[in-house]
C-alpha positions in Angstrom: -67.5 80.6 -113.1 -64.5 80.4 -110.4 -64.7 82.3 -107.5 -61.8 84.4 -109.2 -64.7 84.6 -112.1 -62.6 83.5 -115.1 -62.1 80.1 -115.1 -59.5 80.2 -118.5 -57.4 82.0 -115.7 -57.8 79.7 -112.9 -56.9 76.8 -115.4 -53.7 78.7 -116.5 -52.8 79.0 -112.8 -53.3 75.5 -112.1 -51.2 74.5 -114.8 -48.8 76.8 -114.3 -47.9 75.5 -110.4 -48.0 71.6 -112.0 -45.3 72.9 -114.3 -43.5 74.5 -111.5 -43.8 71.1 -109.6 -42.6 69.3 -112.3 -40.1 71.7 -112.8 -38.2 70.8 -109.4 -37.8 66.8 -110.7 -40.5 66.0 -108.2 -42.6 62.6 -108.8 -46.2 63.1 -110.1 -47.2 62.5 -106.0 -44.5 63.5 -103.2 -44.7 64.1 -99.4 -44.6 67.5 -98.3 -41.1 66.4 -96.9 -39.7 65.8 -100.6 -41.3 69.3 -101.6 -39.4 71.1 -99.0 -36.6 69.6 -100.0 -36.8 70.3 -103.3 -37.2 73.8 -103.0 -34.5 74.3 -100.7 -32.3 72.6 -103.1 -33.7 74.8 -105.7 -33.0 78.3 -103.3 -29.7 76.7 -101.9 -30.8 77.5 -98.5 -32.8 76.0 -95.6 -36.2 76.9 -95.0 -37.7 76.7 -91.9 -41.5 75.7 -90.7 -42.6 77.6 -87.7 -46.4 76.7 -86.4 -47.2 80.0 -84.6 -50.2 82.3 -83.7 -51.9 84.7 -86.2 -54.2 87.1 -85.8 -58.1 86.0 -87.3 -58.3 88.6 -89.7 -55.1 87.1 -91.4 -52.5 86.9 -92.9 -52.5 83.1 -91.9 -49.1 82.7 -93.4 -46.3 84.4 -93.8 -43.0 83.7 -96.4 -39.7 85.9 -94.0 -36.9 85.8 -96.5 -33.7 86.2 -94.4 -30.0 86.7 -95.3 -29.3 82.8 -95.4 -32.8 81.2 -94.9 -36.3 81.3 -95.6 -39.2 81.1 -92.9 -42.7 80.3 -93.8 -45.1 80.9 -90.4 -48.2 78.9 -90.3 -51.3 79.8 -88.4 -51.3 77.2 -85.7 -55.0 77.0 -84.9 -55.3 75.7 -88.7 -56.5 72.4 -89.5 -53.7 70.3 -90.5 -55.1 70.2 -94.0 -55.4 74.2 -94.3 -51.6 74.4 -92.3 -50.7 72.1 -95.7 -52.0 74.4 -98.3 -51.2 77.8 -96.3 -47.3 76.1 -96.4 -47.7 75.3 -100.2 -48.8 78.8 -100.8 -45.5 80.4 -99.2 -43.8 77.9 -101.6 -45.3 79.1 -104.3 -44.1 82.8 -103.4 -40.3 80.9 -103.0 -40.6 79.2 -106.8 -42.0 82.3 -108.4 -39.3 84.5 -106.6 -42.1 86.5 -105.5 -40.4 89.7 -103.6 -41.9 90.9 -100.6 -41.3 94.3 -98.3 -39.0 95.2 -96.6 -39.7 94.2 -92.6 -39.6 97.7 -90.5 -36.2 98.3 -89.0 -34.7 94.6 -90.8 -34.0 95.7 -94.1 -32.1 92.4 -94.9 -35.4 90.7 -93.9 -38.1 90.6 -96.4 -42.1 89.4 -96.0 -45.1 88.2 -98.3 -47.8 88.8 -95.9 -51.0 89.5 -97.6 -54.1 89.1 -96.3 -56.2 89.1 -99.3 -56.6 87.2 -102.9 -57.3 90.5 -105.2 -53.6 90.4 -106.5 -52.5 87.9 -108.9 -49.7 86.9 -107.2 -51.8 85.7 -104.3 -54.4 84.0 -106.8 -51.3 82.5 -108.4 -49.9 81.3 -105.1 -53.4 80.0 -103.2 -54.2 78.0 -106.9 -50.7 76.6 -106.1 -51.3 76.0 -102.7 -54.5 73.6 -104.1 -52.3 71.9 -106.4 -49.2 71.1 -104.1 -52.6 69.2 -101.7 -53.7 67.3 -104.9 -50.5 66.0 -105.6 -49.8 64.6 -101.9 -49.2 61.5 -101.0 -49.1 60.1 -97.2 
């Protein structure tokens, strides 16, 4: 069993985020460069990477959804391996319009910035996370 316990679900995941990839006219391996791209020719907007510091007990990412552009803040202290899947998860919230709450006193300003994995939608975005690292290429 999958740390999620049901491995018929983890494999739906996983081939639900390699549809999503494939989906944005991707090659079967890409740079994280040509995924960013994609998406924010997908969302018609830029998106920008910010490395900054998190707090330990998470989150350590977080999706922003502005007026005009998207933000995705990475916990700087990450390896650069876990900064690449923490940036692929906040992808995944972008591709599977994944709403998030409303930032106190910005309501134009919207976050995903969970801490844990007992929702779906952060199973679904961690498992897409994995895939978007498995498809890299240098």
């Amino acid at each position: 069993m999958s740390r999620y316990s049901d491995d018929a679900l983890v494999l739906t995941l996983v081939r639900e985020a390699g549809a999503v990839l494939d989906g944005l006219g991707l090659a079967g391996t890409f740079t994280l460069a040509e995924l960013h791209t994609g998406i924010e020719r997908r969302r018609g907007r830029p998106i920008e990477i910010r490395h900054h510091p998190m707090p330990p007990e998470g989150p350590h990412g977080l999706w922003v959804m502005g007026e005009t552009a998207d933000y995705v803040f990475v916990d700087e202290s990450a390896p650069p391996l876990r900064r690449t899947q923490i940036i692929g998860h906040e992808f995944g919230h972008m591709l599977f319009d994944d709403r998030g709450d409303p930032l106190p006193g910005e309501p134009a300003l919207h976050a995903c910035a969970r801490s844990g994995y007992d929702e779906m939608i952060e199973q679904r975005c961690e498992w897409f996370g994995t895939v978007v690292l498995q498809r890299l290429r240098d």
